[in-house]
N, C-alpha and C positions, 0 to 999 in steps of 0.2 A: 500645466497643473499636475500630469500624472508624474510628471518627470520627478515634482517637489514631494507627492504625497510617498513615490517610490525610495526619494532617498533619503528624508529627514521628519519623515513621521512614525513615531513608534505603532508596533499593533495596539497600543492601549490608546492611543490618540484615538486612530484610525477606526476602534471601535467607537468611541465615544463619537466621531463625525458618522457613521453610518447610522448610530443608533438615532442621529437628530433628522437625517435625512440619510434613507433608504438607495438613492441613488448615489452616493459614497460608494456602495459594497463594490462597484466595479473598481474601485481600487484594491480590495481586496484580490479581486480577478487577475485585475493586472499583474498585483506581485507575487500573489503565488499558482498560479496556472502554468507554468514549467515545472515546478518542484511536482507538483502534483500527477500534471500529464507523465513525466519523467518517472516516477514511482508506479501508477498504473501500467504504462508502455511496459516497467520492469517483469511484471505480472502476466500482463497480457498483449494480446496482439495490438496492434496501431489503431485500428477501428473500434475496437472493444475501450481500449486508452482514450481515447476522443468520447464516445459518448458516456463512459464513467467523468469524465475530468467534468464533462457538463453536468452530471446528474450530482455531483459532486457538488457545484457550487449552487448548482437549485436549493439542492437539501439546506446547503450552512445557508444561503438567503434567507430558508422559511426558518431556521432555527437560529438567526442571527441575534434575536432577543436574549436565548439561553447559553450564549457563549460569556465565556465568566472569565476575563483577562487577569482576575489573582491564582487561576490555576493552570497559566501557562498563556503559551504563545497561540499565533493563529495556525502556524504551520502546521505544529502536532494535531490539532484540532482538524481543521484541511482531512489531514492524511487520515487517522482515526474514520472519517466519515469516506473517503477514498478505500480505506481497508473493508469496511464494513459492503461497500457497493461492490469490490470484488468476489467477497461471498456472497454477495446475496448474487452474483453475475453466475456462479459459479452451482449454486445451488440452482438456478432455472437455466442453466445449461444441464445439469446432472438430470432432472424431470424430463427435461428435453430426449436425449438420448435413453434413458429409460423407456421414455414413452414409443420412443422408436423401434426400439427392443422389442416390444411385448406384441408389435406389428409385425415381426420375422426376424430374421437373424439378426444377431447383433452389428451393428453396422463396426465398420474397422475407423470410427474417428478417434481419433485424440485427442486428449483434454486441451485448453488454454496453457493450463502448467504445465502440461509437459512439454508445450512445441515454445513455452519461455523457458524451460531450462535448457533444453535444445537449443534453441537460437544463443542465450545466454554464454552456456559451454561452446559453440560455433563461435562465437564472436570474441568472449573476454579471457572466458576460463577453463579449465581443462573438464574433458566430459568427467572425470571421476569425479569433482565436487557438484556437479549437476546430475548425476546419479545420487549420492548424499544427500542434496538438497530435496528430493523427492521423497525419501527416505523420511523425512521428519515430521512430524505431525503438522497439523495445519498453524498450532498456538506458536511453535518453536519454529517455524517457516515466516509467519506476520511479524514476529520480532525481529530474526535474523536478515528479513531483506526489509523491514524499516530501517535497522539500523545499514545496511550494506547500502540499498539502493538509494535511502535518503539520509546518511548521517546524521538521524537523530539521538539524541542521547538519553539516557536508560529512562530519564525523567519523561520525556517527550512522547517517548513510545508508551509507556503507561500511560497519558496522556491519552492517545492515539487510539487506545487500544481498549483503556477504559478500565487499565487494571493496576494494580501495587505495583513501583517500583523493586519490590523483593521477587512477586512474580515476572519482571521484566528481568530481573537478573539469572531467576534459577531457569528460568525457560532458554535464556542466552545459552547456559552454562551449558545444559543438558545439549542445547543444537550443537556448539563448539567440540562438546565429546565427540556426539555421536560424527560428527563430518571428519571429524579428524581422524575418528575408530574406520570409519569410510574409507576415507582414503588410504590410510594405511593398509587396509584390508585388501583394495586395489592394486595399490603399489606391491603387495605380497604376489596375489593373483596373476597380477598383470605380465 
């Protein structure tokens, strides 16, 4: 049955079968629990990935009523609430280490982002655009690797994100500058 609900039921079906019966939503699980773990892991470490992918689909369970299938798909919807748990991961990691601080010397950790742009630049892409990519504000960073790590499109990530596809555009625009100003900047230096 998951087989049929994975390959020949739209999300508007699929909403319409969880909204009658609540145990449906594990189809939801089913189909997009890679995209999602996949998108966090991009973000953050493998453990951190795991328990957001979970907290992730708690949340859309409890808010499965207010999902509204004429503005969009589930994926964006997913990720949005996957994006929202990485800040809010990030903001009681940041109290965390603050609160360490003001105990004695600054401890020498590093954030999540930057041992993922690390790994990231190790792995796929050259350290200059993982330099860049830290560079950018946090708004113009949630766009640029929605779109990078999940190929969502401009609509989607507004979606996601919870904001105007105008602001999903000009926040693109400005991240593509500046990475690009980045790198050039590197490639001069370098």
């Amino acid at each position: 049955m998951t087989a049929d609900v994975d390959e020949q039921v739209t999300d508007a079906e699929l909403v319409a079968r969880f909204r009658r019966d609540p145990e449906m939503f594990y189809a939801v699980y089913d189909r997009y629990r890679r995209d999602v773990y996949l998108y966090v892991a991009g973000r953050l470490d493998r453990q951190a990935a795991d328990d957001i992918t979970a907290e992730t689909f708690l949340t859309a369970f409890g808010q499965r009523d207010r999902f509204n299938p004429e503005r969009g798909s589930l994926r964006p919807w997913l990720l949005g609430i996957a994006t929202n748990m990485v800040a809010r991961h990030r903001r009681k990691e940041a109290r965390h280490y603050k609160t360490l601080a003001r105990g004695g010397p600054e401890p020498a950790v590093e954030s999540h982002e930057n041992r993922v742009v690390t790994s990231v630049a190790a792995e796929r892409m050259q350290p200059q655009l993982a330099k860049a990519l830290m560079a950018l504000s946090q708004g113009e960073r949630d766009v640029v690797l929605l779109v990078a790590l999940s190929q969502l499109s401009h609509e989607e990530v507004a979606q996601a994100l919870g904001i105007s596809y105008g602001t999903v555009g000009s926040r693109l625009s400005r991240a593509r500058k500046k990475l690009h100003d980045a790198i050039d900047q590197e490639a001069i230096n370098g």
